[in-house]
N, C-alpha and C positions, 0 to 999 in steps of 0.2 A: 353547042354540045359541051357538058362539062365534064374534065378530068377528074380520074377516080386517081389518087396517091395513096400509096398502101405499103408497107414493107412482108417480104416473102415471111409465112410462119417461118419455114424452114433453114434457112439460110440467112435473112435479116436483110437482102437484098433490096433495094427501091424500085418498086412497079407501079407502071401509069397503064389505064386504061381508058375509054370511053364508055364502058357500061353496055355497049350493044353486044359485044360477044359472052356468052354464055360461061367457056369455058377455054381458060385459056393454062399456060404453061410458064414457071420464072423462066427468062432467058440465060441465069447463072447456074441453078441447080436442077433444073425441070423436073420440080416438083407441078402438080396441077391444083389449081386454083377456078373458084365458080364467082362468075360478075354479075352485077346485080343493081337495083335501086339499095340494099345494105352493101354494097362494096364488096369487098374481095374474103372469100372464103377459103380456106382449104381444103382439100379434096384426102389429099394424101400428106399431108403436112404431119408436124407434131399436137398441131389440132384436131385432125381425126385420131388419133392414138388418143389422145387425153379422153375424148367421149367415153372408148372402153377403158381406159385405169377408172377413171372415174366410176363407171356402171360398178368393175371390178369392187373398186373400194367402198364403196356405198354399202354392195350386198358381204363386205365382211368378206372377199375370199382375195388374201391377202398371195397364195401363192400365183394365181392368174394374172392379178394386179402387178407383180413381181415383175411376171414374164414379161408381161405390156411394157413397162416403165425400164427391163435392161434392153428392150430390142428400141425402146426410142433413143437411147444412148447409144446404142452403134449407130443407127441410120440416120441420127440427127443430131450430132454432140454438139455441136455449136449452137442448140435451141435451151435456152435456161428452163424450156417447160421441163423437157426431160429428165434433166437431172434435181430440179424441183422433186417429181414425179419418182424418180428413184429417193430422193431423200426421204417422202414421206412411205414406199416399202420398208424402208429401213427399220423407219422410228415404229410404224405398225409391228413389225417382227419383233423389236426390241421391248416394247409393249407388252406384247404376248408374250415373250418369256420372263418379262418380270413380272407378269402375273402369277405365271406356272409355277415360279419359284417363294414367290410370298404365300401362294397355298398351302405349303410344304410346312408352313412355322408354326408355333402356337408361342407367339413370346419372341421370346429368342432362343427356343428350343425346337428342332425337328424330331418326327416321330421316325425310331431305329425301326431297319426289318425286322428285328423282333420285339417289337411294340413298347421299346421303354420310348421315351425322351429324354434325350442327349442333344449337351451344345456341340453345335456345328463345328467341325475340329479343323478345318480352315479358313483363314482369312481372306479378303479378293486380292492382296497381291500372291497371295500364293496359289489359288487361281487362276490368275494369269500366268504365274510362270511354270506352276505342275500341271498345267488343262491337259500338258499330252500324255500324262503317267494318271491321273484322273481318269481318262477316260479309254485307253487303251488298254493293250493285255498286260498282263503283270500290275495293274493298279496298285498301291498301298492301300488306297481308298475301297473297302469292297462292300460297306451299305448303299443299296441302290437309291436308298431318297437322297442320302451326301451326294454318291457322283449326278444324282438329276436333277438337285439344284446348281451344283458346280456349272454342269452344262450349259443349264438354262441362265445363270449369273453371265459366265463366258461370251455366250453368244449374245445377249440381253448389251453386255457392256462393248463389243467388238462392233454390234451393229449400229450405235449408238455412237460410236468411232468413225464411222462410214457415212452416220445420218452426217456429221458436223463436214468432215473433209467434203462431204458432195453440196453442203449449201454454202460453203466456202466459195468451191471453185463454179455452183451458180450466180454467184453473185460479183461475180467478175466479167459474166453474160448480161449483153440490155435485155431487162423484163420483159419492160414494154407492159403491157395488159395485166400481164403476170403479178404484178406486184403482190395486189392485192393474195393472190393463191401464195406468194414467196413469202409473205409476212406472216400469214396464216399455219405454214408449215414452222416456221421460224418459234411460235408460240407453243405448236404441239411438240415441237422438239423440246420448249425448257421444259412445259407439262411433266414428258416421259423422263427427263432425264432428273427432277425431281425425287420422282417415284425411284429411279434407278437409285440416286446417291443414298435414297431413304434404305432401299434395302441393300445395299452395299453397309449403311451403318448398322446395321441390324446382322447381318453378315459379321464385320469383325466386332461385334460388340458379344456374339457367341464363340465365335473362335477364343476372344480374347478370355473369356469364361472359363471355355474347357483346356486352356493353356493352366489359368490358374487351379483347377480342379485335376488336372495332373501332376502340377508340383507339390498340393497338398498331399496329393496320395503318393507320392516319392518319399514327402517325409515321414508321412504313418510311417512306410514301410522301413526308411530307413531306422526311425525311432524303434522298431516293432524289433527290427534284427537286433541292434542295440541292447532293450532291455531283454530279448532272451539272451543274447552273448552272457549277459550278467547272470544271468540265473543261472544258466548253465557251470560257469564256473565257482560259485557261489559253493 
């Protein structure tokens, strides 16, 4: 009769079986696992959870996918699949908003609610540190394409803060099997975060613009007071 060696999906624990019982239980976290001529499966592990992120992320519906991947991080933190699993939520969310926000451009100008094209009159650090006057009541900011790119930059760049901190602290977890899915994730994180720094320079390369095209128009005006001063006393 020969010994089945396995470590638990869930917990990383070492389990031996003989293959004749069907289904069995870890003894450290009793999670259930199915035995077999293929060895030890899981039942309720962070391997069944992965089947539905996966279905989730396949069909493109990125908030289901979400929900799957933060409830395998409570009931299974110690599994790298999970947090694997939430890193690529992230980078998908982050994705999507850096899309929604390069649609917004023609150049490096966005189109105003009232149909002109103007540079973008913030930069991303300021961004990051005006997002809650941006997008709450008493804004400065009050064209809706500026505050819904802001948002989408914000959240695009915060998530993207979260993909890196969570394959951080995966990869201090054993793979195991995983590797191959952690490397994989590891790529579409530079991918996005590519695309992000592309339109973060594109970002202050218009702020930087309409900085300059408001000091030009300080000095018309100051020039303008100037030579009427003169004429008037003239």
């Amino acid at each position: 009769m020969s010994i089945i060696a396995a470590k638990c999906s869930a917990c990383g624990a070492p389990l031996e079986t003989d293959g004749t019982r069907s289904l069995g239980y870890c003894p450290y976290c009793g999670s259930k696992y199915l035995t077999g001529e293929g060895g030890r499966r899981s039942v309720d592990g962070p391997d069944a959870f992965y089947e539905r992120f996966s279905a989730f992320e396949t069909l493109g519906h990125t908030a289901e996918a979400a929900s799957v991947a933060e409830e395998m991080t409570k009931k299974y933190p110690q599994s790298a699949l999970s947090w694997i699993c939430l890193a690529r939520v992230r980078i998908a969310q982050a994705g999507e908003r850096v899309r929604s926000a390069e649609s917004q451009f023609t150049g490096d100008r966005v189109h105003a609610d009232n149909g002109k094209e103007i540079y973008f009159p913030m930069s991303c650090k300021a961004i990051r540190s005006r997002y809650g006057s941006v997008s709450g009541s008493g804004a400065k900011v009050t064209d809706s394409r500026v505050r819904t790119i802001a948002a989408d930059y914000y959240a695009a760049d915060s998530a993207m803060g979260e993909a890196y901190r969570t394959l951080e602290g995966a990869a201090k977890l054993p793979e195991g099997e995983n590797e191959d899915l952690a490397r994989e994730t590891r790529d579409l994180y530079e991918r996005t975060k590519e695309r992000l720094d592309i339109l973060s320079a594109r970002i202050d390369r218009s702020a930087a613009a309409h900085n300059r095209s408001k000091k030009i128009a300080g000095i018309i005006i100051v020039v303008a007071a100037i030579v009427m001063a003169i004429i008037v006393n003239l």
